[in-house]
C-alpha positions as CSV (number, residue, x, y, z in Angstrom):
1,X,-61.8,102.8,-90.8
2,X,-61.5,100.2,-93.8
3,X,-64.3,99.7,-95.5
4,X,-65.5,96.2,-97.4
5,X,-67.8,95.8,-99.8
6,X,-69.6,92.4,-100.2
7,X,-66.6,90.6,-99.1
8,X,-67.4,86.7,-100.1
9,X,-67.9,84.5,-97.8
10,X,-64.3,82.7,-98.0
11,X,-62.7,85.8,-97.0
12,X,-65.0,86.7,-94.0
13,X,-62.1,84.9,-91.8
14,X,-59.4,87.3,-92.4
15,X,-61.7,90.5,-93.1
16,X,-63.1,89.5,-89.3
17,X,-59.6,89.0,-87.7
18,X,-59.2,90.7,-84.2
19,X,-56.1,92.7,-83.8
20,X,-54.8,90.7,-81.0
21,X,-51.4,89.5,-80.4
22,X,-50.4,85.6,-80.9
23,X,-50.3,84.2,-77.3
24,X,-46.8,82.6,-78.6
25,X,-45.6,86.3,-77.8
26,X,-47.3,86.6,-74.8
27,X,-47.1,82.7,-72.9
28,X,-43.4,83.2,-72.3
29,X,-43.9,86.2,-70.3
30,X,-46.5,85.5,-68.2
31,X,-45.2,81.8,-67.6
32,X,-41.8,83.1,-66.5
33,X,-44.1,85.7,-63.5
34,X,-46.4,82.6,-62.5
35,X,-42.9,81.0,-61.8
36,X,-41.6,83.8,-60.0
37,X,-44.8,84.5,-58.0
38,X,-45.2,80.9,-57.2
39,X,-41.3,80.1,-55.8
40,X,-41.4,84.3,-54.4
41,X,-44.8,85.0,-53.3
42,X,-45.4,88.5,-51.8
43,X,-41.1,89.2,-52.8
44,X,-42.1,88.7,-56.5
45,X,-45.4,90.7,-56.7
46,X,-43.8,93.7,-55.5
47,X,-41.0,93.4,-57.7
48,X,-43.2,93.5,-60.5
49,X,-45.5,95.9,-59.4
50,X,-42.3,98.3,-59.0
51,X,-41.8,97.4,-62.7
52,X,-44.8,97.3,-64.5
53,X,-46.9,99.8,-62.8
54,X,-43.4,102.1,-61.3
55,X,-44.1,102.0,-57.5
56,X,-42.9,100.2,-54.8
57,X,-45.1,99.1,-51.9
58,X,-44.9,98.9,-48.0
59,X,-48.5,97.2,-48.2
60,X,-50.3,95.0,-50.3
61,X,-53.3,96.0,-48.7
62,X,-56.0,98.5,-49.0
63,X,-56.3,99.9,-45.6
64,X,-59.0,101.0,-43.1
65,X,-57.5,104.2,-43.2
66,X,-57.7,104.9,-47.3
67,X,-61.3,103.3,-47.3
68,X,-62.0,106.1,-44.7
69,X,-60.5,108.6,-47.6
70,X,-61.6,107.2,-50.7
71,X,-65.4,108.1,-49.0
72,X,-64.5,111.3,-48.6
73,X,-63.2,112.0,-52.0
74,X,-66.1,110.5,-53.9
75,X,-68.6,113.2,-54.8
76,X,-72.2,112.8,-54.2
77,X,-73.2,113.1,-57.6
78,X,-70.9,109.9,-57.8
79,X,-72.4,108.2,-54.8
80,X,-75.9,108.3,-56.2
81,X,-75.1,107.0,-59.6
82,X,-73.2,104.0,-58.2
83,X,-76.5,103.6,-56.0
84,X,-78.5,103.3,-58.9
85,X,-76.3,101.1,-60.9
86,X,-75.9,99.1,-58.3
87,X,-79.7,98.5,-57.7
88,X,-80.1,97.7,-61.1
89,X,-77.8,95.3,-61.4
90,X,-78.9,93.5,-58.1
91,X,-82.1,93.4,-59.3
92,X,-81.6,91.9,-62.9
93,X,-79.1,88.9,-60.9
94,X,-81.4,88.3,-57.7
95,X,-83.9,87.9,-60.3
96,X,-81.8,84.5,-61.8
97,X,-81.8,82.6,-59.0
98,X,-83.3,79.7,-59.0
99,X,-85.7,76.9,-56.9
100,X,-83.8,73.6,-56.0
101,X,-85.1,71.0,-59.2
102,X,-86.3,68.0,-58.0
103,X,-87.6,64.8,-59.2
104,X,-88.5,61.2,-58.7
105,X,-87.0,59.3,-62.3
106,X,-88.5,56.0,-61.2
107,X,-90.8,54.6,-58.3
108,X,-88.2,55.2,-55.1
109,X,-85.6,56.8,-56.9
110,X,-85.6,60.4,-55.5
111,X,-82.7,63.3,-57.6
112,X,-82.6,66.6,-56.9
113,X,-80.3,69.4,-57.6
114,X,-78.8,72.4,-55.0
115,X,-76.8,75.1,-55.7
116,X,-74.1,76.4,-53.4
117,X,-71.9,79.3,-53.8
118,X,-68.3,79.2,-54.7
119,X,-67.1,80.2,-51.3
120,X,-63.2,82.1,-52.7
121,X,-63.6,84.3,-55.5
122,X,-60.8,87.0,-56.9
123,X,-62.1,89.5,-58.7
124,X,-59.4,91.5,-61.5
125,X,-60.5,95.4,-61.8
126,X,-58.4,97.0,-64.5
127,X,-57.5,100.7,-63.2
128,X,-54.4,101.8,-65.8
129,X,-55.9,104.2,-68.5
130,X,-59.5,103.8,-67.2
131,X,-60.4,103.2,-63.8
132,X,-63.3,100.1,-64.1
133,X,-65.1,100.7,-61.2
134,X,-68.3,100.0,-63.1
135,X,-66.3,96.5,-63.3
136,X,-66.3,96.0,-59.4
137,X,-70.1,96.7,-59.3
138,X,-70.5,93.6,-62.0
139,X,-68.9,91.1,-60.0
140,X,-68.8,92.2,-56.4
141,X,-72.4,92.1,-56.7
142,X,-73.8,88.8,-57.8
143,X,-70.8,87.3,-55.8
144,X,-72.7,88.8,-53.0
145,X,-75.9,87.8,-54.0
146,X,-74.7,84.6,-54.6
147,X,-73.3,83.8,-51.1
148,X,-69.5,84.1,-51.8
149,X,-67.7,84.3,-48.5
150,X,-64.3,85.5,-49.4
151,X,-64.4,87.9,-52.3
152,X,-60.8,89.3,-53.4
153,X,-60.8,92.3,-55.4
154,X,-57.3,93.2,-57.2
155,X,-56.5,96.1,-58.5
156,X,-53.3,98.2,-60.2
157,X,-52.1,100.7,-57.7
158,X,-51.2,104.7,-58.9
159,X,-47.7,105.5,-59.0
160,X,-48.1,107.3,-55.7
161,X,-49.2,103.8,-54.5
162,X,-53.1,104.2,-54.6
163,X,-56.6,102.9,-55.4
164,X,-58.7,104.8,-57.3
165,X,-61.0,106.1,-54.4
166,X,-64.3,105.3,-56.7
167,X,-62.9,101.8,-56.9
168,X,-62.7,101.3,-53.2
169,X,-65.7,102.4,-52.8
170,X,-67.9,100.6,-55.4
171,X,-66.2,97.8,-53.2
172,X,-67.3,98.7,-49.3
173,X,-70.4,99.2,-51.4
174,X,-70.7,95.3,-52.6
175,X,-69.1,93.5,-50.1
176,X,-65.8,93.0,-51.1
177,X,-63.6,91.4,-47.8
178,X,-60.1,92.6,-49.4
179,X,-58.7,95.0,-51.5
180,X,-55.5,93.9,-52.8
181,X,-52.9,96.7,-54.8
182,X,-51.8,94.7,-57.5
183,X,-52.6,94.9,-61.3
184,X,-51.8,92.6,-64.4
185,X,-49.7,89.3,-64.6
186,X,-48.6,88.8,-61.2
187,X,-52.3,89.8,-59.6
188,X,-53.6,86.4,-61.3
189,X,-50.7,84.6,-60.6
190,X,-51.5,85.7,-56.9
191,X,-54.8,84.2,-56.7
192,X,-53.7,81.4,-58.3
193,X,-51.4,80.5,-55.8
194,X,-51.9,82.4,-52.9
195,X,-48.9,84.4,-50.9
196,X,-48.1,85.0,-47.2
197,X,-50.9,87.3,-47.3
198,X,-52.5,87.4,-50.5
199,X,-55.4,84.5,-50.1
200,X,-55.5,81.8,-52.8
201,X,-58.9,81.4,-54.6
202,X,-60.9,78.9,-56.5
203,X,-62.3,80.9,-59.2
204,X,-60.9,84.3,-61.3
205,X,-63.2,87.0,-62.3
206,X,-62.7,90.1,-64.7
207,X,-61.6,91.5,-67.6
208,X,-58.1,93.2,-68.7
209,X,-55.5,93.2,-71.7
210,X,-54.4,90.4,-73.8
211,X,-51.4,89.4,-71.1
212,X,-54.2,88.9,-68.4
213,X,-56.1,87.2,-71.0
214,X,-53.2,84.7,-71.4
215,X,-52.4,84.7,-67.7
216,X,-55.9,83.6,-66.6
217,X,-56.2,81.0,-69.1
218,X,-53.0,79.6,-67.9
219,X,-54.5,79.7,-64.2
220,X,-56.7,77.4,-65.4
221,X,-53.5,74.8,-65.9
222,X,-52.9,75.3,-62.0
223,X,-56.6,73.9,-61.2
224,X,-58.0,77.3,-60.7
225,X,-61.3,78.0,-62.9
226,X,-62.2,81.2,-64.2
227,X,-65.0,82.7,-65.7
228,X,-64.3,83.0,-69.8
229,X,-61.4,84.8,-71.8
230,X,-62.3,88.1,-71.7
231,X,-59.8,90.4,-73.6
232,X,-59.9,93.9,-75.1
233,X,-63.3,95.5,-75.9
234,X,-65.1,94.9,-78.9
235,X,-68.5,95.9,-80.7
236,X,-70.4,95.4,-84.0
237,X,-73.5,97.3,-84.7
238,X,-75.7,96.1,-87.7
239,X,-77.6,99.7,-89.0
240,X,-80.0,100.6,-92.1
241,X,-81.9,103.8,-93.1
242,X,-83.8,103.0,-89.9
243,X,-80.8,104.3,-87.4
244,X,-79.4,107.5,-86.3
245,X,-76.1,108.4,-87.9
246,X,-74.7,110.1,-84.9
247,X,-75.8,107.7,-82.2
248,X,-74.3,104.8,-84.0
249,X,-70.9,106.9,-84.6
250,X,-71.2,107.5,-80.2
251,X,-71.5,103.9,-79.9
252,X,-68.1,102.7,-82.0
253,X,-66.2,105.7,-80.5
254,X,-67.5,104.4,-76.6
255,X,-65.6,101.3,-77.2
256,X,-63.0,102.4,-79.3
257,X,-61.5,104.8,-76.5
258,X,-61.7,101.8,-73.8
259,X,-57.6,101.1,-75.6
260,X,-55.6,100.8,-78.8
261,X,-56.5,97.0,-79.0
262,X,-60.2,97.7,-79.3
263,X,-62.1,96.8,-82.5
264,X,-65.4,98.0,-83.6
265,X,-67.2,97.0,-86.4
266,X,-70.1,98.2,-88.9
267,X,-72.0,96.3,-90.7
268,X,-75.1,97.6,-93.1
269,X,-77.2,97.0,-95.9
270,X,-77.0,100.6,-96.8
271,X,-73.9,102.2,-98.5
272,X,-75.4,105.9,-97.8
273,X,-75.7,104.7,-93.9
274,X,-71.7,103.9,-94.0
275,X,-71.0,107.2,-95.3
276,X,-73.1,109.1,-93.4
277,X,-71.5,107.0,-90.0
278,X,-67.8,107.2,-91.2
279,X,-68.2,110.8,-91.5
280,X,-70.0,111.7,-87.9
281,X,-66.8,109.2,-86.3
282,X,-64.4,111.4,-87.7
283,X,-66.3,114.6,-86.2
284,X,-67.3,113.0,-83.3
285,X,-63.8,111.8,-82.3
286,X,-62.0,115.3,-82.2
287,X,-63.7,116.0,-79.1
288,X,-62.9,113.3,-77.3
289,X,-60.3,113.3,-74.1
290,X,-58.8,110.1,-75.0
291,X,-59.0,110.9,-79.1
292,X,-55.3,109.8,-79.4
293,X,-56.6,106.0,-78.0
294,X,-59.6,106.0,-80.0
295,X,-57.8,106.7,-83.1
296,X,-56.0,103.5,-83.0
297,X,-58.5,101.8,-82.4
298,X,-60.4,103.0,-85.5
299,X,-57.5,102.1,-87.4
300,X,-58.5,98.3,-86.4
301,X,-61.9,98.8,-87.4
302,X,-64.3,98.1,-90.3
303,X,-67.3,99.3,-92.2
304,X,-68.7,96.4,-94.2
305,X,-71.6,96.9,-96.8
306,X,-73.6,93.8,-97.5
307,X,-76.5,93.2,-99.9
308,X,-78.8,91.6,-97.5
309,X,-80.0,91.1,-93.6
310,X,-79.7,87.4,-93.8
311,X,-75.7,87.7,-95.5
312,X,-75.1,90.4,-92.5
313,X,-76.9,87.9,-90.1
314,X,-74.4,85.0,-90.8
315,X,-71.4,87.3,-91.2
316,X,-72.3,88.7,-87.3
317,X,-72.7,85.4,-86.4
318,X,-69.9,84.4,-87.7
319,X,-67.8,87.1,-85.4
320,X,-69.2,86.8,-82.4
321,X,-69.1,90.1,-81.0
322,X,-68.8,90.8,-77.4
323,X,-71.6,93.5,-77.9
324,X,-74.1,93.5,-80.5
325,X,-76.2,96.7,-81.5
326,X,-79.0,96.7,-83.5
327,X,-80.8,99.3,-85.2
328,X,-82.5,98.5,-87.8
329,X,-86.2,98.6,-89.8
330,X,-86.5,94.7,-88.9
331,X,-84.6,94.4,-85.5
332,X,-86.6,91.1,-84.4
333,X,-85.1,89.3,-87.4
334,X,-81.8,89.9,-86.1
335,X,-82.3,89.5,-82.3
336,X,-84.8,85.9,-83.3
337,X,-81.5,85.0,-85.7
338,X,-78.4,86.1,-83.2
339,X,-76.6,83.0,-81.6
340,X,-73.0,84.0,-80.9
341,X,-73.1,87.1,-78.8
342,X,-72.1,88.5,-75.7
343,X,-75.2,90.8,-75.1
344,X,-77.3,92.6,-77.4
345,X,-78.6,96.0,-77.4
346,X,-81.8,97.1,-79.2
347,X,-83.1,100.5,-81.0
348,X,-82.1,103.8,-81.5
349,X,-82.3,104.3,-77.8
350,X,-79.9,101.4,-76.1
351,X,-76.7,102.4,-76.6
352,X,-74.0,100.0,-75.0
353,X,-72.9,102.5,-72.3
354,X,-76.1,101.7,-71.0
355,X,-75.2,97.9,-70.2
356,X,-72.0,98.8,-69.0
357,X,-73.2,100.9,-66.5
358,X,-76.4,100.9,-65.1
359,X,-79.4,99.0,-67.3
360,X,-78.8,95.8,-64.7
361,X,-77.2,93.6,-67.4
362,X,-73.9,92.1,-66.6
363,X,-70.8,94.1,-68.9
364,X,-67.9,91.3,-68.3
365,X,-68.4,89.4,-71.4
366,X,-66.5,87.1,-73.5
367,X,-64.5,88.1,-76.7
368,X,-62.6,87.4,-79.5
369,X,-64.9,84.8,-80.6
370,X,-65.3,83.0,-77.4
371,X,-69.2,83.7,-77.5
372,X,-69.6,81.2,-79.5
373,X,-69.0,78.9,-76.2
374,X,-69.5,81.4,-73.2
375,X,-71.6,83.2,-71.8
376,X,-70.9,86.6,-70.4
377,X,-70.8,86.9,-66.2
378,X,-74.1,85.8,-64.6
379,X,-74.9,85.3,-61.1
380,X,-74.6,80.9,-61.6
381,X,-71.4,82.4,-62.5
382,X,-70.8,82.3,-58.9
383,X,-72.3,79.0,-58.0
384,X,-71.9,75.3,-58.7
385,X,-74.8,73.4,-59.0
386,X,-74.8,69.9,-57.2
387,X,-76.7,66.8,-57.8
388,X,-78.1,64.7,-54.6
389,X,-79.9,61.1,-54.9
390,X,-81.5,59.2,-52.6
391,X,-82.7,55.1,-53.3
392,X,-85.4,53.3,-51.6
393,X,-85.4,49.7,-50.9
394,X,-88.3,49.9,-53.5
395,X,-85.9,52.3,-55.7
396,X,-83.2,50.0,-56.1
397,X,-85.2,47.0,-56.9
398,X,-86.4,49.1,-59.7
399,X,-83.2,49.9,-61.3
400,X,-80.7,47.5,-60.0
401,X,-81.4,45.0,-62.6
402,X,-80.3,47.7,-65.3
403,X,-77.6,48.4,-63.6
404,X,-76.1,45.3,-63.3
405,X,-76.5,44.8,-67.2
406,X,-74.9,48.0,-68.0
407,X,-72.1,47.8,-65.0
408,X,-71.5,44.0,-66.6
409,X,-71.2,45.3,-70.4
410,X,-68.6,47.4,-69.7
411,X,-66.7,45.0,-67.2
412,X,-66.6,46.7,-64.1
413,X,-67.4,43.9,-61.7
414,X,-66.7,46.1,-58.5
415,X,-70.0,48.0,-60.2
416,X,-72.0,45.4,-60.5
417,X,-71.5,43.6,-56.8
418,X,-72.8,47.0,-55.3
419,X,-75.9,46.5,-56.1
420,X,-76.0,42.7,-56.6
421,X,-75.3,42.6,-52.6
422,X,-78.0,45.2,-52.1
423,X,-80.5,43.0,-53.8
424,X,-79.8,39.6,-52.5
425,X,-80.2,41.7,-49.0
426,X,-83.7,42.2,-49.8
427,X,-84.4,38.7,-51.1
């Protein structure tokens, strides 16, 4: 890991940069895919399924049949923690909705406001180095909770040509309607567009690597929405003399073996604290099945010694993290002071795996800076909130006057006859 020492403020930007590809070198390839998915529908997904992921498919399709065997093949012990995840994390998003918000603004003029689910939803569940079935629970489930009638869950087949069982499960388990076998570029570009099978959707879910980064953002060019750029994995943990050495080092390495493109990040007020984590990451990591991953990732990564809380406060402000440890002897100044992240985790005793799994909270979460706009997954995620008025006679005699003026001053005359005939009706 590099490690900064009081870096001044002017060179925060580039000590803080993400190791991300330009999307210059990305656009062109996923452009050229939409293109092909768009003009060859089911013809070009295969084809670069058969490329990108080496297999070529009969059947786009999950079957009745594999669901039948991904059960089976699930072990019990798994069962039970995806039971209690998944209660969890109903719990926390059941517990966001919210009443309808009525009012009356004036004598007769009634506004309320109704929420109604986004009825097409297409969820993206990574499954190339690491199977994110965690990620179906995440969104499968306040899609559900939400009301969501079609939910569309893609994911990269095997090179034998099949789901990971614990994916297909998590998904019978949440309410998923269709499983669809296809992974990166052309999944998005699927939902975008919709094939002779593949359903077409109104709103994109999920995380992945930078080229579905860039390919959801440009589904958003072909008037589907989706729900925030969400690219590779990413933590910054503040620490003092207050936090344990080795717990800290466990919470870098979790992210840093989620891929190469990860970036973890620690800052402290103590130098000793540094030290003492550098040294239990390069212990800790040697144990690790997916070390080789991890390592490049540490090789993105910084230490970065500051003088006080309120330097480290605006410098972790000023990144943005998706997730945001702390652990610290004054961890209320930090959570009071955070205002771009993508969820925080508290004490000695929260490490991040804990939100990614089972604590309730939501783990798909905007990155590379894009807290500073977004907000990670939530169940209004899944809805669209709609306004509804309703004028009396009384009402519009109250207001009409106003409008008139206002529809008048900015010389919209069709405006201001709308009401001018509803009030000479009344005269």
């Amino acid at each position: 890991m590099k490690t900064s020492i009081n870096p001044p403020k002017n060179e925060w930007l580039a000590l803080l940069e993400r190791p991300t590809q330009t999307i210059e070198s990305i656009e062109e390839t996923v452009t050229a895919i939409f293109d092909d998915v768009k003009r060859n529908g089911n013809d070009g997904i295969k084809r670069y399924t058969s490329i990108f992921d080496g297999v070529e498919l009969d059947e786009l399709f999950v079957s009745e049949e594999e669901i039948i065997e991904a059960e089976k093949l699930v072990s019990n012990e798994l069962k039970d923690a995806i039971a209690i995840a998944k209660r969890n994390i109903e719990n926390f998003h059941a517990a966001q909705k919210t009443d309808k918000v009525a009012i009356e603004t004036t004598e007769g003029v009634e506004c309320w406001q109704e929420k109604r689910p986004i009825q097409k939803v297409g969820l993206y569940i990574p499954g190339g180095t690491a199977p994110l079935f965690s990620s179906v629970l995440m969104l499968a489930i306040p899609a559900q909770i939400a009301g969501c009638k079609e939910i569309v869950l893609t994911t990269p087949p095997n090179k034998r040509g099949k789901v990971n069982p614990a994916i297909i499960y998590a998904a019978q388990q949440c309410g998923v309607t269709k499983i669809v076998k296809v992974g990166g570029i052309q999944a998005i570009a699927g939902l975008t567009f919709g094939t002779e099978t593949i359903p077409q959707v109104y709103k994109i879910f999920g995380p992945g690597n930078q080229f579905v980064t860039i390919a959801k953002q440009l589904a958003t060019k072909y008037g589907v929405a989706i729900d925030m750029p969400a690219g590779p994995s990413e933590l910054l943990v503040v620490a003092d003399e207050a936090a344990n050495a080795s717990f800290v080092a466990s919470d870098l390495l979790s992210q840093a073996e989620h891929g190469s493109d990860s970036q973890v990040i620690l800052v402290s007020t103590s130098k000793e604290k540094l030290q003492e984590v550098e040294d239990e990451i390069y212990i800790q990591i040697e144990d690790l099945s997916r070390k080789n991953i991890a390592k490049k990732a540490i090789d993105n990564s910084k230490l970065i010694f500051v003088e006080t809380k309120e330097i480290a406060l605006d410098l972790i402000n000023e990144y943005g993290p998706e997730h945001f440890i702390v652990c610290t002897n004054d961890n209320d100044f930090y959570v009071d002071g955070i205002e771009n992240a993508g969820s925080v985790f508290i004490g000695n005793y929260t490490p991040e795996s804990a939100g990614d799994y089972a604590s309730g909270t939501n783990h798909t979460l905007p990155t590379n800076g894009y807290t500073k706009a977004y907000s990670g997954v939530n169940l209004d995620s899944f809805l669209k909130a709609i306004s509804f008025q309703k004028i009396s006679e009384k009402g519009i005699q109250n207001i009409g006057k106003s409008i008139e003026v206002l529809a008048e001053a900015e010389g919209l005359d069709a405006h201001k006859n709308a009401v001018t005939l509803r009030l000479n009706s009344l005269k």
